[in-house]
N, C-alpha and C positions, 0 to 999 in steps of 0.2 A: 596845799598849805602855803600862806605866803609867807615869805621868810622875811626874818625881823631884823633882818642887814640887806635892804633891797640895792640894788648896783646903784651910784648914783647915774645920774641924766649922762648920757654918753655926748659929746657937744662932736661934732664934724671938724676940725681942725682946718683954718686956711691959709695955715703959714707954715713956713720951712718948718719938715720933720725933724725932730730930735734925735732919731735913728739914722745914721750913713750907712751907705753900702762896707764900710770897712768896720760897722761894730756889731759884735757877736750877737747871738740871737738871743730874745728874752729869756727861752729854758731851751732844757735839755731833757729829751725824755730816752731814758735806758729802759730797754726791758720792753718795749711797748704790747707783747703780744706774752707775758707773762700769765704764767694760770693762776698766779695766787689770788685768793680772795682780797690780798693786801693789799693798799697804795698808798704808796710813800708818799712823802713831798719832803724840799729842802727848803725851806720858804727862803734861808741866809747862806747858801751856797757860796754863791757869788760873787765877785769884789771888781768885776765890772762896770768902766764908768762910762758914756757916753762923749765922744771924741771931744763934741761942740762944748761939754764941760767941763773940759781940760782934767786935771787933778782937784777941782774943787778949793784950791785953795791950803789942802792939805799934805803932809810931809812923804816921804813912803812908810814909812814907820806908822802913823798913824792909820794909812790906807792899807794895812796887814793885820793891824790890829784887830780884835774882838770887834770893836766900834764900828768895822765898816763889813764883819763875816758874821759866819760863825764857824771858827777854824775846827777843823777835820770833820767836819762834818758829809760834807762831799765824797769821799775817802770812805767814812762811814757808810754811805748812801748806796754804794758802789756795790760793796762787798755785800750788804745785807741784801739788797736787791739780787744778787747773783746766790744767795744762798735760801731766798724765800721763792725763788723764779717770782718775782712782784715787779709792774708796773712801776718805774721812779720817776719822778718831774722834779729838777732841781732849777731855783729860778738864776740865772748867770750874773745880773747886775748888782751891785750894794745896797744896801740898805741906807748908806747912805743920801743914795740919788732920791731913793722912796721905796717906804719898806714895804713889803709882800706882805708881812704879817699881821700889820696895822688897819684901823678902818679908816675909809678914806679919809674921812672927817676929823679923823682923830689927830688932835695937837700936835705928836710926835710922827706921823706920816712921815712927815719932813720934817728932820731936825736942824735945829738953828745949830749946834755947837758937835765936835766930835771931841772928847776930852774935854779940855780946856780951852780948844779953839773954836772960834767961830768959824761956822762955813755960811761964807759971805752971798754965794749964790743961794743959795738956803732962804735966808733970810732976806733977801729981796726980790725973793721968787714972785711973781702976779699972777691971779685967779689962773691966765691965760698958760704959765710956764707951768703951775701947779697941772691941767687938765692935760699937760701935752703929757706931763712924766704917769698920770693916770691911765691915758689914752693908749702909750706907748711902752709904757712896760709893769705896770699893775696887772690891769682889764685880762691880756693876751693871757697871761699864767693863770687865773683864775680862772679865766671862758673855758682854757685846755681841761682844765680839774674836773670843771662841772661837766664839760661831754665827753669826757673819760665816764663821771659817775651815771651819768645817763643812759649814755651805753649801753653797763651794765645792766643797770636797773631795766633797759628795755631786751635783753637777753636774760633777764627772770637771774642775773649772776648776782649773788653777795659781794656784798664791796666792805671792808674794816680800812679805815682811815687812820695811817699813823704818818704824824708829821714829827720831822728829824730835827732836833736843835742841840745845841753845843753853848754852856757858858763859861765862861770866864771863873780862873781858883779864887781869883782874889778880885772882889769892886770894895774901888776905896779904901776903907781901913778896914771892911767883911774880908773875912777868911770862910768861903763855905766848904764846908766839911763832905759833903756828902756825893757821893762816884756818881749818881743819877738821878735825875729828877722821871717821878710820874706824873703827868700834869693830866688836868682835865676840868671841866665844868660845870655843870649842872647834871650832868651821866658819868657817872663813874664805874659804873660795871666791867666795862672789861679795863679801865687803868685799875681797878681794884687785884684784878687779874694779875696784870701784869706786875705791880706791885708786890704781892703776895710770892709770885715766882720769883723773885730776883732779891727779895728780902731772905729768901730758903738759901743763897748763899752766903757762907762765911766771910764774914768780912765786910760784907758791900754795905757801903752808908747810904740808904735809899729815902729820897724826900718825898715828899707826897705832898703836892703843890708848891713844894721848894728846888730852886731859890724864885720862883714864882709862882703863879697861881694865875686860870687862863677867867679871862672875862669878855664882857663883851666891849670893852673900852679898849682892852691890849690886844686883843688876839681876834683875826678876822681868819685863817684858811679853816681850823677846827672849828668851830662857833658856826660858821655858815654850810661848811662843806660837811662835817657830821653833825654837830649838833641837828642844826637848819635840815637834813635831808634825815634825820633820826638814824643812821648808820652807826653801828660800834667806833668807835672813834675811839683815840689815846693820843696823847705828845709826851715825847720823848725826848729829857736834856740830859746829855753826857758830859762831862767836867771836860774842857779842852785837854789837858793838860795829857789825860788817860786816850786822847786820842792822838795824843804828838808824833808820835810814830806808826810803821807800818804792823808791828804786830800787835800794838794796842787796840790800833780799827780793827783787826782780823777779832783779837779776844773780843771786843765787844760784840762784831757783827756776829761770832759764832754765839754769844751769852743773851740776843736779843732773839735772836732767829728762835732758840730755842725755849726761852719764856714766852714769846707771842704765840710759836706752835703750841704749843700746851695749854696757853689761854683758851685759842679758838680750838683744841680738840674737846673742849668741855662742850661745845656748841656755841652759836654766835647770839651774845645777848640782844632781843629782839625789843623795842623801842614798845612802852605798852599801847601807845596808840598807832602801831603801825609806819612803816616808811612813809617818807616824804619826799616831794621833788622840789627843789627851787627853781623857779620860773624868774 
């Protein structure tokens, strides 16, 4: 099947690389040899910025912020991955530099403003600064995902795609109310699942497609990586706030581990035209 997010044109690069030998690596994979049918990703882990562009122009305060993470998410990533035995890829750099979760083409890829400020490099980036920050730290985390799911798929192994996200209590003058979002697309079968499980506890304000909703405009690792290859797929937002601390990641990763387990003991919902690969 060909997929309807195809890579754009890969360009050869022939000018000094974006990457030094003193900045971290694009991801982090824990867990790599985990049994779970699971695989995680953190697409906003990270708040790594690349030497050559200094702090972008922005405060640290603003470089800690929501705007450039998704805070405790990492943390989160950790513990669940250690509690599903599951494969994690967390990607290390900002969303700022260029976001993981975005398609390339997509307006917000690179953002011109974080807050209220402009990021001046942002905004006077050229086709040529654009492909190096594609070339160099999109492309690598994405290639990893797909021959991770490849793999699989050629060891006859089930693969469930959940990717980890973290938003902000408050944007703007919104107060969102609610401890988690279920996200998902155009398949909802198993975030149906998971929703359902996590609604059965007391208390928990559970959104369903809130405070987003995944498409193929915003959201590029779900959409291509399950949607695109018909795998069970889910995304998962947790309120930063309920992740600020160390026993809060613990309660969550122990309340996730055990609504996902339960989803897929019902059996893993199978795509009615059958799996798919992207090529």
């Amino acid at each position: 099947m060909a997929s309807k997010h195809p890579w754009p044109e890969v360009v050869t690069l022939q000018h000094e690389p974006l990457l030094g030998a003193e900045d971290p690596p694009v991801f982090r994979i824990v867990n790599p040899a985990g049994r779970s049918a699971v695989l995680l990703t953190a697409d906003h882990a990270g708040r790594a910025i690349p030497r050559r562009l200094g702090d972008l122009g922005l405060s640290d305060r603003q470089l800690a912020s929501h705007g450039a993470w998704d805070l405790g998410v990492d943390g989160l990533g950790l513990l669940l991955a250690a509690r599903l035995d599951a494969f994690l890829i967390l990607h290390n750099y900002s969303r700022l530099v260029i976001d993981a979760n975005r398609p390339p083409l997509a307006p917000d890829s690179i953002v011109s403003h974080c807050e209220q400020s402009v990021i001046a490099a942002n905004v006077t980036i050229d086709t040529a600064g654009r492909r190096r920050r594609l070339e160099e730290l999109f492309h690598p985390y994405h290639r990893r995902i797909a021959a991770e799911l490849e793999t699989r798929q050629g060891q006859a192994r089930p693969s469930v795609l959940v990717t980890l996200h973290s938003f902000t209590p408050v944007l703007g003058e919104d107060v969102r109310p609610w401890h988690v979002g279920v996200l998902h697309g155009r398949d909802g079968r198993l975030a149906r699942r998971v929703r359902e499980g996590l609604q059965r506890e007391p208390g928990l304000r559970v959104g369903d497609n809130q405070p987003y909703a995944v498409s193929d405009a915003s959201d590029h690792t779900l959409v291509v990586h399950g949607e695109g290859r018909r795998i069970p797929h889910v995304e998962l937002e947790v309120r930063q706030d309920l992740l600020a601390s160390e026993s809060g990641r613990q309660a969550w990763a122990r309340r996730l581990a055990g609504v996902l387990e339960n989803a897929l003991a019902e059996g893993f919902p199978s795509h009615p035209e059958g799996p798919a690969s992207i090529r």
